[in-house]
C-alpha positions as CSV (number, residue, x, y, z in Angstrom):
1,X,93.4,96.6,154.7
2,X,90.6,97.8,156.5
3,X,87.4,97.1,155.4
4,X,84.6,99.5,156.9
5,X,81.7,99.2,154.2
6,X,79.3,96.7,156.2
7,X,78.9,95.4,153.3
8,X,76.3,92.1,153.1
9,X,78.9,90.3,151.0
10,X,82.5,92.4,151.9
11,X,85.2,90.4,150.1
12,X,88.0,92.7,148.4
13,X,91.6,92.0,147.0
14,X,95.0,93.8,147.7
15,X,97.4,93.3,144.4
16,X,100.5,94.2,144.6
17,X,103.2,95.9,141.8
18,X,106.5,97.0,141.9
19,X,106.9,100.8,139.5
20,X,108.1,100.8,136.4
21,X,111.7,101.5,135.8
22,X,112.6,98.8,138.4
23,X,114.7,99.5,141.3
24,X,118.1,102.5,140.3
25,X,120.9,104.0,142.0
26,X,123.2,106.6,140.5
27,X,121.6,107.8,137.0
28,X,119.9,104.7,136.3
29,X,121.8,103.1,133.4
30,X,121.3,99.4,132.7
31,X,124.1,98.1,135.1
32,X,122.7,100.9,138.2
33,X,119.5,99.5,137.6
34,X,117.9,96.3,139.1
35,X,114.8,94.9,136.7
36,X,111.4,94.5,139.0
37,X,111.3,90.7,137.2
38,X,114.3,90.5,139.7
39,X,112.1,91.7,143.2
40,X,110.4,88.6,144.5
41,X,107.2,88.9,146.8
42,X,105.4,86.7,149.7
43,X,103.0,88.5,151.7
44,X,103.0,85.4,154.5
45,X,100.2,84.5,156.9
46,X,97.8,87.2,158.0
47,X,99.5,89.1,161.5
48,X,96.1,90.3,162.5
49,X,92.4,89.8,160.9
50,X,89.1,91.4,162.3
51,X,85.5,90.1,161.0
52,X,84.1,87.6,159.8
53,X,85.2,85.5,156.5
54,X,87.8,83.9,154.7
55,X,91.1,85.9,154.6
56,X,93.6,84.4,151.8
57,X,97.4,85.3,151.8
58,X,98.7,85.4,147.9
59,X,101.8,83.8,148.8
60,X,102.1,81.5,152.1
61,X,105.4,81.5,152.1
62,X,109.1,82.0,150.4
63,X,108.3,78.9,147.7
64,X,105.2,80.4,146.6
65,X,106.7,83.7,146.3
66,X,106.5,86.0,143.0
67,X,107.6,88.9,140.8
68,X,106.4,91.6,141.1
69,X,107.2,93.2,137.2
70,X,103.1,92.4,136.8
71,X,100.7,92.7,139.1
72,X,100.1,90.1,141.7
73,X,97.4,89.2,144.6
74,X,99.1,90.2,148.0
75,X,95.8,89.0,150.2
76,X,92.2,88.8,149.9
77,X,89.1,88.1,151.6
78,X,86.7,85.5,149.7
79,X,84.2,85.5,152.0
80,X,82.1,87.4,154.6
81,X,80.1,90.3,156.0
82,X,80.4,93.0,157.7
83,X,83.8,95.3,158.6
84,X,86.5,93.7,158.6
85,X,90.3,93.8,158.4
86,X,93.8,92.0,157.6
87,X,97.0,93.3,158.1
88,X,100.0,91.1,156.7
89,X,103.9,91.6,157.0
90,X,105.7,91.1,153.2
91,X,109.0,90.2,152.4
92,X,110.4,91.6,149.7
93,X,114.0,89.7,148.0
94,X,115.9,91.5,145.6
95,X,118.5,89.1,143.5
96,X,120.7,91.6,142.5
97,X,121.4,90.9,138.9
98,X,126.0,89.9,138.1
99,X,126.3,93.4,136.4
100,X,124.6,95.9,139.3
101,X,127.1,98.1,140.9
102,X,127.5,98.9,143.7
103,X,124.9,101.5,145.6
104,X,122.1,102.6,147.5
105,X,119.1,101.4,145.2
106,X,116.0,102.6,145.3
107,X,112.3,102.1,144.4
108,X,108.6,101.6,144.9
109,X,106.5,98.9,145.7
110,X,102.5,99.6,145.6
111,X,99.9,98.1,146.9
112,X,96.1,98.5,146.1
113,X,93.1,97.7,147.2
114,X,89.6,96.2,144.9
C-alpha cells in the first residue's frame, strides 16, 4: 500500500478475499475444484513501512491465519499523518480437500485498499 494523500489523519485498511468459485482445474466440477473456505491467509510482519503511525499486520503469523471464503483484514494503519506506506509478504496454504484430483489449479486472490 502506498499511501500518498498527506492526509492529517492517513490510516487505511487492505482486506483481503479469495474469488468466488474457489480455486479449479479441468472444467471445474466439485472434485476439480478446491472451496476458498479451504485457502488459509497470514499476511506476516510488515517487510517495509514508510511514515509515521501504527502499521497493523491482520495475521502475525501461521496460528492467527484465516480463510479467505469472506473477506478479511490483510494490514492496516491505525494511526498517523502524512504519506506513508507498508508493504507485507502473504502466505497463502491451500489444504487440498480428500476428493481434488489431480492438476494445475487455479485462481484469484484480491486485495483492496479503504
Amino acid at each position: 500500500v502506498s499511501d500518498q494523500r498527506a492526509a492529517l489523519t492517513a490510516t487505511w485498511t487492505a482486506t483481503v478475499i479469495a474469488a468466488t468459485g474457489g480455486f479449479t482445474t479441468g472444467a471445474g466440477t466439485t472434485p476439480e475444484t478446491v472451496p476458498t473456505g479451504d485457502a488459509l491467509y497470514w499476511s506476516g510482519p510488515a517487510t517495509a513501512t514508510t511514515g509515521t503511525g501504527t502499521f497493523v499486520p491482520g495475521q502475525a503469523n501461521a496460528a492467527a491465519a484465516q480463510t479467505l471464503n469472506v473477506s478479511r483484514t490483510a494490514f492496516s494503519k491505525t494511526t498517523g499523518s502524512g504519506n506513508n506506506s507498508a508493504t507485507w509478504n502473504p502466505t497463502v496454504l491451500i489444504n487440498v480437500p480428500d476428493q481434488a484430483v489431480a492438476g494445475v489449479y487455479t485462481g484469484t486472490v484480491n486485495h483492496s485498499v479503504a
